[in-house]
Biotite code that builds the C-alpha atoms (Angstrom):
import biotite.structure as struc

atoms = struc.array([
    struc.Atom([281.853, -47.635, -79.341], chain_id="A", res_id=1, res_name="UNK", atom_name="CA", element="C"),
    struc.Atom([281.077, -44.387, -81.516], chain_id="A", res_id=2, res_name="UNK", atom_name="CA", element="C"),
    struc.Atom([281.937, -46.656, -84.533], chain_id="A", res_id=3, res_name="UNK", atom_name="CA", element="C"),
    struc.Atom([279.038, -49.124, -83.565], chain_id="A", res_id=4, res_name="UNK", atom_name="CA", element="C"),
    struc.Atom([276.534, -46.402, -83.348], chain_id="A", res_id=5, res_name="UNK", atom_name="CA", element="C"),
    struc.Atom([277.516, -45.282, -86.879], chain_id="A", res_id=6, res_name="UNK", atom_name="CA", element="C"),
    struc.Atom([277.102, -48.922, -88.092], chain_id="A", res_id=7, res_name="UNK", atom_name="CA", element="C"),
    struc.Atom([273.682, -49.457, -86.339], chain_id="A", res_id=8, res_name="UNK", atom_name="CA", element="C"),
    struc.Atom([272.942, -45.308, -87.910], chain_id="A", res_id=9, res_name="UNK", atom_name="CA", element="C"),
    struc.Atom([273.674, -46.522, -91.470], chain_id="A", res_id=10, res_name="UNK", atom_name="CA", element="C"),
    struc.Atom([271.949, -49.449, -91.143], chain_id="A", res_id=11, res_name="UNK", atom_name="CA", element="C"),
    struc.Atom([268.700, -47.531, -89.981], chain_id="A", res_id=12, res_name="UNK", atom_name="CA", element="C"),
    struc.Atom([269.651, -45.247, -92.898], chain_id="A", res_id=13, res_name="UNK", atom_name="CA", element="C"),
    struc.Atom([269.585, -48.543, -95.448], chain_id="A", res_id=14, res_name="UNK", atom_name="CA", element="C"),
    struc.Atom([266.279, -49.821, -93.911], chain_id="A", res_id=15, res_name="UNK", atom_name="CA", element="C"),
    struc.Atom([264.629, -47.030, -94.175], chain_id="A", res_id=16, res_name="UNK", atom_name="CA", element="C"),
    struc.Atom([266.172, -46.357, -97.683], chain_id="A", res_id=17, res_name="UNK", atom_name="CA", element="C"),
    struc.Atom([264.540, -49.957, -98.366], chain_id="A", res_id=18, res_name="UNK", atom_name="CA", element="C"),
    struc.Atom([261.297, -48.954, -97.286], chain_id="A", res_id=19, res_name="UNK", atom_name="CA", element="C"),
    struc.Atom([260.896, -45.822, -98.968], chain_id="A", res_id=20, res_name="UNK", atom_name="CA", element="C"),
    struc.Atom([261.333, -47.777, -102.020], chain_id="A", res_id=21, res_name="UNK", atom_name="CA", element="C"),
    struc.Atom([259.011, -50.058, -101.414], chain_id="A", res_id=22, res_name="UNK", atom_name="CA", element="C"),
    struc.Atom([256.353, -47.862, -100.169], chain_id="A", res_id=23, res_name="UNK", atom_name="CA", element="C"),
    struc.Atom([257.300, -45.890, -103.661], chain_id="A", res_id=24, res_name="UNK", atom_name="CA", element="C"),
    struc.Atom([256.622, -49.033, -105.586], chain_id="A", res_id=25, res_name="UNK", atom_name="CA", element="C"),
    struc.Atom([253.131, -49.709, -103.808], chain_id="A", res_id=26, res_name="UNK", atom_name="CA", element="C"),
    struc.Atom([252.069, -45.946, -104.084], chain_id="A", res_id=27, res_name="UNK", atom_name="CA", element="C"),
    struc.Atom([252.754, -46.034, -107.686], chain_id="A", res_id=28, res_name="UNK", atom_name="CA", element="C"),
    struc.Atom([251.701, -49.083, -108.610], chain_id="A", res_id=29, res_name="UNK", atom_name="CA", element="C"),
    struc.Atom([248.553, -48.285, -106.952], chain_id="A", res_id=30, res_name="UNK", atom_name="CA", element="C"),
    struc.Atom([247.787, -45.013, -108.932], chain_id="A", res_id=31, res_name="UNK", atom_name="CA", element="C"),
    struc.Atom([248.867, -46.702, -112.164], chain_id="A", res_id=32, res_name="UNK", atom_name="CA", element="C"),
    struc.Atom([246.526, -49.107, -111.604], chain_id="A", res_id=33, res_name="UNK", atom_name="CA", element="C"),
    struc.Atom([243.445, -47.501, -109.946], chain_id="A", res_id=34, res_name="UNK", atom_name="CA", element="C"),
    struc.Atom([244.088, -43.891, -112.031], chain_id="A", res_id=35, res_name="UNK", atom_name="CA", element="C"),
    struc.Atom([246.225, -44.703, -115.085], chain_id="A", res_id=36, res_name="UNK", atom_name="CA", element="C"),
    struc.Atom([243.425, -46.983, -116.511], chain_id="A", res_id=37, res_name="UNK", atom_name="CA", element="C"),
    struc.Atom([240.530, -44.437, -114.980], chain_id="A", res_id=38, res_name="UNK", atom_name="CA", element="C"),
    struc.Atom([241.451, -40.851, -115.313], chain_id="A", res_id=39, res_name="UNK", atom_name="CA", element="C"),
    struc.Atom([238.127, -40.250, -116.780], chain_id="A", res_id=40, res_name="UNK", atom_name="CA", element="C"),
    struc.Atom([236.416, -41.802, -114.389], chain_id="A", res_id=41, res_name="UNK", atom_name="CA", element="C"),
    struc.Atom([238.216, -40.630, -111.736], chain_id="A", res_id=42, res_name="UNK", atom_name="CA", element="C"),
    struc.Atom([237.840, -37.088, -112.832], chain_id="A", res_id=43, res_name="UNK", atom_name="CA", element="C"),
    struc.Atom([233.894, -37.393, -113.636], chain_id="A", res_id=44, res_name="UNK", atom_name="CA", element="C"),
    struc.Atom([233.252, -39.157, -110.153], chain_id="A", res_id=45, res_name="UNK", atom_name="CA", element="C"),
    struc.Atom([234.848, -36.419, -108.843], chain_id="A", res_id=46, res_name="UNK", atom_name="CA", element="C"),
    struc.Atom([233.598, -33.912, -110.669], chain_id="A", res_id=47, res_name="UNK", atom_name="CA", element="C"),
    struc.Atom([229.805, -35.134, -109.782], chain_id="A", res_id=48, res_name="UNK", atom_name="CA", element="C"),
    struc.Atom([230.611, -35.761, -105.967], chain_id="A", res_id=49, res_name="UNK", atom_name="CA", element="C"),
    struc.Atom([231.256, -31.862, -105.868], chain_id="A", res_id=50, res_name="UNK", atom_name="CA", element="C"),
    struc.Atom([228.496, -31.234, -107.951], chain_id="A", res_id=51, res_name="UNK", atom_name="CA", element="C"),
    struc.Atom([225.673, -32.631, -105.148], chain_id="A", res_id=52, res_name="UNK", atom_name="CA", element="C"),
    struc.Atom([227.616, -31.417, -102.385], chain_id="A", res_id=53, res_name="UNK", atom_name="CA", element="C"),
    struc.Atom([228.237, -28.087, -103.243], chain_id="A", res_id=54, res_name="UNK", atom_name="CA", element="C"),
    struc.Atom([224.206, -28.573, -105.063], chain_id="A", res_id=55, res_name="UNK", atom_name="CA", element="C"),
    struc.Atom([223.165, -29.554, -101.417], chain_id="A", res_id=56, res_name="UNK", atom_name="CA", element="C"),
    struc.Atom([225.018, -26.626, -99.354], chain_id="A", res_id=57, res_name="UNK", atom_name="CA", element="C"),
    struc.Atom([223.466, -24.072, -101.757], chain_id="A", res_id=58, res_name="UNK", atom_name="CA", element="C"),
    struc.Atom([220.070, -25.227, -102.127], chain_id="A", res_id=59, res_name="UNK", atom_name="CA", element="C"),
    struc.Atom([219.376, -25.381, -98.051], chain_id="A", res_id=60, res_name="UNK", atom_name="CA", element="C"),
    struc.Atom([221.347, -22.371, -97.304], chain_id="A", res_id=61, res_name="UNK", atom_name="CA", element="C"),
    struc.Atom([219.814, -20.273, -99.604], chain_id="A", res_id=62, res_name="UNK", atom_name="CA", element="C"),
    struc.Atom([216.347, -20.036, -98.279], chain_id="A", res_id=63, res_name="UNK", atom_name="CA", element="C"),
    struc.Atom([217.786, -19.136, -94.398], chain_id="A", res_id=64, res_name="UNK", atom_name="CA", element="C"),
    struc.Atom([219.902, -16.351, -96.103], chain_id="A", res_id=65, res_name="UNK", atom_name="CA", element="C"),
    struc.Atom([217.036, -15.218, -97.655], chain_id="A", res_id=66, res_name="UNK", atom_name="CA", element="C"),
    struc.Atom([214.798, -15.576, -94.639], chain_id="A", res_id=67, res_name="UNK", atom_name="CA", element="C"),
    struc.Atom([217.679, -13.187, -92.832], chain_id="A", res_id=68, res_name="UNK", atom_name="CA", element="C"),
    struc.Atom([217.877, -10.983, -95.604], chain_id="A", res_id=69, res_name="UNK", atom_name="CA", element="C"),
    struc.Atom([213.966, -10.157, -96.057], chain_id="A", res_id=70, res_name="UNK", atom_name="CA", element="C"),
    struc.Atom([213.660, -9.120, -92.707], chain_id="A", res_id=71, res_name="UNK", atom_name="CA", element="C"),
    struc.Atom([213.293, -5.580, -91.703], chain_id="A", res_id=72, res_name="UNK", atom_name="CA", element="C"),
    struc.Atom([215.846, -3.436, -90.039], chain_id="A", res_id=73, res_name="UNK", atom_name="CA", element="C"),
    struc.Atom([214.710, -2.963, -86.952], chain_id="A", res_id=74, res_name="UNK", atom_name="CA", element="C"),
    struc.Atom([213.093, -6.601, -86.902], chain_id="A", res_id=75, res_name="UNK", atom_name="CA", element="C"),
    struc.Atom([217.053, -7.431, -87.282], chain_id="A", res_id=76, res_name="UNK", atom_name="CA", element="C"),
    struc.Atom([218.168, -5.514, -84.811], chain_id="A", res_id=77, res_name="UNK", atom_name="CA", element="C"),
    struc.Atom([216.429, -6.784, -82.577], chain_id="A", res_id=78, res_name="UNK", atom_name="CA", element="C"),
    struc.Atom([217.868, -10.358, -83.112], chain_id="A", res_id=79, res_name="UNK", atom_name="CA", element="C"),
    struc.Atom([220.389, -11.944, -80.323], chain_id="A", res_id=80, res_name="UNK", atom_name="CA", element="C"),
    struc.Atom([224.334, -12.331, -81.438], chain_id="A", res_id=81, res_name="UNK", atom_name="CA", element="C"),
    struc.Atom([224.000, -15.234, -81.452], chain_id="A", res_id=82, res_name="UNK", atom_name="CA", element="C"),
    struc.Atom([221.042, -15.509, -84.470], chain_id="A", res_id=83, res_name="UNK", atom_name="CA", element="C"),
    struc.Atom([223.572, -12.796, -86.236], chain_id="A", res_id=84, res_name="UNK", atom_name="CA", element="C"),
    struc.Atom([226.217, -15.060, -86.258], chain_id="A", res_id=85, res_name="UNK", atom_name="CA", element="C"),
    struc.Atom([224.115, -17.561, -87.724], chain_id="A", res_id=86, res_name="UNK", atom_name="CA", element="C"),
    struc.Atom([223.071, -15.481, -90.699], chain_id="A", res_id=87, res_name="UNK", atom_name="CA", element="C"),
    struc.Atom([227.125, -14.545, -90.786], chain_id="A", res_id=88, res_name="UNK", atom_name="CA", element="C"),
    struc.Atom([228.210, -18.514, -90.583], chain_id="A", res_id=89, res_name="UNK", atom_name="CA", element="C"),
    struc.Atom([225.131, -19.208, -93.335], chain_id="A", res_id=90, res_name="UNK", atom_name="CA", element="C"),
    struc.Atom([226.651, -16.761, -96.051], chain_id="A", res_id=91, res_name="UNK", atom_name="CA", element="C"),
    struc.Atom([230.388, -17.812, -95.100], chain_id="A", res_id=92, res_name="UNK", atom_name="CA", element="C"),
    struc.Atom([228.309, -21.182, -95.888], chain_id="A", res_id=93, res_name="UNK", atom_name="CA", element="C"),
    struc.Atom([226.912, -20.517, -98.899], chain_id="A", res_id=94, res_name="UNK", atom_name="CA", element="C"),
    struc.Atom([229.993, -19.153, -99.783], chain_id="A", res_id=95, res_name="UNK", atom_name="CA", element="C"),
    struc.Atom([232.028, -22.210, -99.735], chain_id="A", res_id=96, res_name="UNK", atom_name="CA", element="C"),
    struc.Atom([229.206, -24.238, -101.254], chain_id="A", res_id=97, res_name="UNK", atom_name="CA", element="C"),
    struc.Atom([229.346, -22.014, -104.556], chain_id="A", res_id=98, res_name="UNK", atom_name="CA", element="C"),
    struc.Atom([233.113, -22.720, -104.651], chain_id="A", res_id=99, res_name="UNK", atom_name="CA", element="C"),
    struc.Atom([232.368, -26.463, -104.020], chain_id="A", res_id=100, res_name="UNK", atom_name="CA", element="C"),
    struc.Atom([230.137, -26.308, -106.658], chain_id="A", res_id=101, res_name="UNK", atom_name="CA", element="C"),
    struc.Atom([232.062, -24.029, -109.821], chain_id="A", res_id=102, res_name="UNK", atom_name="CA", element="C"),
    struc.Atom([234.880, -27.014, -108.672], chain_id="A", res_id=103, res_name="UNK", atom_name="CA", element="C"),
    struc.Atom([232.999, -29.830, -109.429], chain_id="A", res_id=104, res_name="UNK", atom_name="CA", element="C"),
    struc.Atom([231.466, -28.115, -112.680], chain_id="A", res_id=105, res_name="UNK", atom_name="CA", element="C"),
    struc.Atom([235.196, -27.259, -113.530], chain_id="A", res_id=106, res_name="UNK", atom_name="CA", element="C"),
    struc.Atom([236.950, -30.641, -112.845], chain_id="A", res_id=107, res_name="UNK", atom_name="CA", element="C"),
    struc.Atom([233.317, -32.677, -114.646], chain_id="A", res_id=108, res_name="UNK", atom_name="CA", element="C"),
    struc.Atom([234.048, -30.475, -117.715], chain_id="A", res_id=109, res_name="UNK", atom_name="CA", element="C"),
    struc.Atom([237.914, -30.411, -117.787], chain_id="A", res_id=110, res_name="UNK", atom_name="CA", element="C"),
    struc.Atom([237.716, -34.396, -117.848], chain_id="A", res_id=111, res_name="UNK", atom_name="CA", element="C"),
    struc.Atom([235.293, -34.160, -120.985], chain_id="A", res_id=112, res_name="UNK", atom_name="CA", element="C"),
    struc.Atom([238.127, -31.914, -122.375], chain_id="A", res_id=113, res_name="UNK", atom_name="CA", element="C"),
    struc.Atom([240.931, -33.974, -121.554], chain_id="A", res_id=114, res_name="UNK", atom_name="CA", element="C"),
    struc.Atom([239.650, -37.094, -123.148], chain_id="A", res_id=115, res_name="UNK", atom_name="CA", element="C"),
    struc.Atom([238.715, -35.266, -126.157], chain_id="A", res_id=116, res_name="UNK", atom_name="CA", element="C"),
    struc.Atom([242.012, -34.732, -127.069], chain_id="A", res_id=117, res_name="UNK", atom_name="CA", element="C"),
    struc.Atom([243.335, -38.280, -126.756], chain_id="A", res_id=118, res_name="UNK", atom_name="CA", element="C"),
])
């Protein structure tokens, strides 16, 4: 009886074995064909996606932060948690969209560099 399990384990072993393959094959083959041929492509589109989303994030975020930051002291103080958070989330916000943003620039100009050398 324990023998039959091992024959049914090693059989689960080989299908699986067989599929990993396989799903290697179609995973490659799928990246050699869509990003082999395209790098540059790939890179640029990618590159410019990040460029108008982190372009977006910055552009309407900036004018709230600035709204928050013009305001007086006391005139601050006197705003809820809850509008303080706000500002807080807005510059954690802006924050990301600046990263966003150098990573498109970086990624659009490293594919220019990349296919320079070739």
């Amino acid at each position: 009886m324990l023998n039959h399990y091992f024959g049914l384990f090693s059989c689960i072993e080989y299908v699986n074995f067989e599929y990993k393959q396989y799903e290697q094959f179609i995973f490659d083959s799928f990246f050699e064909k869509i990003l082999g041929k395209h790098t540059k492509f790939y890179m640029v589109f990618i590159g410019i996606i990040l460029l108008i989303l982190g372009s977006f994030v910055t552009i309407f975020d900036y004018p709230q932060i600035q709204y928050f930051e013009n305001m007086d002291s006391e005139m601050y103080a006197t705003l809820e948690s809850e509008q303080k958070e706000i500002h807080n989330r807005l510059i954690i916000e802006f924050s990301v969209g600046l990263v966003i943003l150098l990573a498109g620039g970086a990624s659009f100009i490293m594919s220019f560099f990349k296919n320079s050398k070739k």
